[in-house]
C-alpha positions as MATLAB code, in Angstrom:
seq = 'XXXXXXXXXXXXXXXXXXXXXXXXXXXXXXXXXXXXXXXXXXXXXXXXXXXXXXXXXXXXXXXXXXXXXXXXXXXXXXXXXXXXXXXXXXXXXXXXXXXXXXXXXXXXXXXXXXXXXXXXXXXXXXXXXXXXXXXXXXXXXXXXX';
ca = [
      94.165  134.240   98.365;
      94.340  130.682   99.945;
      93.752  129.689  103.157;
      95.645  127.456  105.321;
      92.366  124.613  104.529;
      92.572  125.126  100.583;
      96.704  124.583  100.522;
      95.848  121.382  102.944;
      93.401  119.973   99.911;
      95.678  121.174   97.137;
      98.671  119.324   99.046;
      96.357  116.068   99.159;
      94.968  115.788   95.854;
      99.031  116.749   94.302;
      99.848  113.231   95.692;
      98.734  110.487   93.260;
      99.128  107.299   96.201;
      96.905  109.499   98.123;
      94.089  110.024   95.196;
      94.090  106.127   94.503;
      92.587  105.326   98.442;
      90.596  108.280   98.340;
      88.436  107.701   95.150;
      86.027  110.165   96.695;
      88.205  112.721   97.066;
      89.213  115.686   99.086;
      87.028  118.617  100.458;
      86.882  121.771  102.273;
      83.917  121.936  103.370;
      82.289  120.898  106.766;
      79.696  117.690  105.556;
      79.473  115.446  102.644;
      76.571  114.482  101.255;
      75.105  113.983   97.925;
      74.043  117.359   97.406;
      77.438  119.395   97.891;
      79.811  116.650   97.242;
      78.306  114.278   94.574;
      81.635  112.834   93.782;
      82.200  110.977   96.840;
      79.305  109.071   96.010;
      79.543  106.193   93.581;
      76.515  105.443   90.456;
      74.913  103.102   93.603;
      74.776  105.911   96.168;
      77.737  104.227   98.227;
      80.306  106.640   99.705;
      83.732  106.533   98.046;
      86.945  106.625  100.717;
      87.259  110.502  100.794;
      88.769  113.215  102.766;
      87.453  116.498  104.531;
      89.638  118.927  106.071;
      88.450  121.240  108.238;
      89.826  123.732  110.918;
      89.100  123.401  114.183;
      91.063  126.033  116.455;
      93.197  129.041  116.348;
      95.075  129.976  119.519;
      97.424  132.818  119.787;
     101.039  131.991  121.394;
     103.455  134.976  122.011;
     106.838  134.244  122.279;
     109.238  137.548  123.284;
     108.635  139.903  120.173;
     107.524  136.928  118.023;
     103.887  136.718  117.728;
     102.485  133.228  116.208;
      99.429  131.389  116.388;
      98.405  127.596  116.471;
      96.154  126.637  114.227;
      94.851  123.171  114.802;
      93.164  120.785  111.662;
      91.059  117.755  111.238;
      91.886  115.316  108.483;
      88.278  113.402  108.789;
      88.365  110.254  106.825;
      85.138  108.176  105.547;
      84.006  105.019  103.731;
      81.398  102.752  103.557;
      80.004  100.957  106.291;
      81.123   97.540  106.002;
      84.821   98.018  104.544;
      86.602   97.198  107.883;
      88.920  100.692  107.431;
      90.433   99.135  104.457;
      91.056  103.009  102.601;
      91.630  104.641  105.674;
      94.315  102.713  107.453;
      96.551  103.058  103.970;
      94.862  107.217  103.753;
      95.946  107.640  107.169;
      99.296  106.528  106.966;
      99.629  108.774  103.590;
      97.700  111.671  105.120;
     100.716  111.632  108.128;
     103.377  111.076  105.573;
     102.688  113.830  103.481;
     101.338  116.431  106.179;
     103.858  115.836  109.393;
     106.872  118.338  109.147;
     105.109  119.632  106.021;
     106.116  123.984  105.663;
     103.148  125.648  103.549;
     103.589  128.909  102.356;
      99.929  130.762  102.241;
      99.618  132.371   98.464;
      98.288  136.147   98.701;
      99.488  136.489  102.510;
     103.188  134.812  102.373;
     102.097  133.539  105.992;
     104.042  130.167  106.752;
     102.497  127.572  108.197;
     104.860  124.325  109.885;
     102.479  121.626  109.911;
     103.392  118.614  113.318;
     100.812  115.364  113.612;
      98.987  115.966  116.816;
      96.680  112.605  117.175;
      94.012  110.685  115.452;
      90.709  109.359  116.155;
      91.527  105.326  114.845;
      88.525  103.456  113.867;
      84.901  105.086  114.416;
      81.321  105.154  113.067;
      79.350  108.027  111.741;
      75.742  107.659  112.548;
      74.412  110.227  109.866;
      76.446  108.914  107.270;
      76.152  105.486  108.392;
      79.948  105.076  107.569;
      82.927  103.944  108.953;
      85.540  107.311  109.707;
      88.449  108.405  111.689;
      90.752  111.772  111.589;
      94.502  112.526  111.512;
      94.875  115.732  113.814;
      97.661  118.337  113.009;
      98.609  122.022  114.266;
     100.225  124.201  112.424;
     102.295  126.881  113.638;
     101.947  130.850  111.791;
     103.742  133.637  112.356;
     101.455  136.697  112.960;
     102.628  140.071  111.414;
];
């Protein structure tokens, strides 16, 4: 079965603009760091551009005899400190290209997902990483059997 997070990834690394800013790649998983996600590290130990999607909220809505939830997702961006944003001003503008007005179809549940932009951080600093980072927000909206 995959989740709402795997199809986001999946969707990403299908687009090949997308894969040529993000040399790191795409994850679903909460941190990067050389342990877990060795790929997003160069032969130096420099961070690659690279994506991490993770979910953030789930908040039921009820509409008369129509049950759905908002689901709510982080497209967290990161590169090198000292880059000045230059992958993830283009990664960002992909990232909303691809994603905003995006339907998903969940395999194993057949739960739909219509994915809307939300927000986004702009430029930012990560102190553990010591690298430069901003998201692209989106909510999705699922219909609950």
């Amino acid at each position: 079965m995959t989740t709402l997070r795997q199809a986001v990834v999946a969707l990403l690394e299908a687009d090949a603009t997308l894969m040529a800013i993000l040399t790191g790649g795409v994850y679903d998983r909460r941190e990067i760091n050389r342990t877990l996600t060795p790929a997003a590290y160069d032969v130096r130990g420099q961070l690659r551009p690279c994506a991490v999607v993770t979910i953030s909220a789930t908040t039921p809505e009820t509409i008369p005899d129509r049950p759905f939830e908002t689901v709510f997702f982080q497209v967290w961006l990161y590169e090198a400190e000292g880059n000045h944003y230059a992958a993830i001003g283009p990664a960002a503008d992909r990232i909303r290209a691809l994603l905003h007005t995006k339907t998903v179809t969940i395999t194993g549940t057949g739960a739909v997902h219509e994915i809307r932009h939300a927000d986004g951080l702009g430029d930012s600093y990560d102190e553990v990483l010591r690298a430069e980072m901003s998201y692209e927000r989106f909510w999705a909206w699922r219909y609950r059997a």
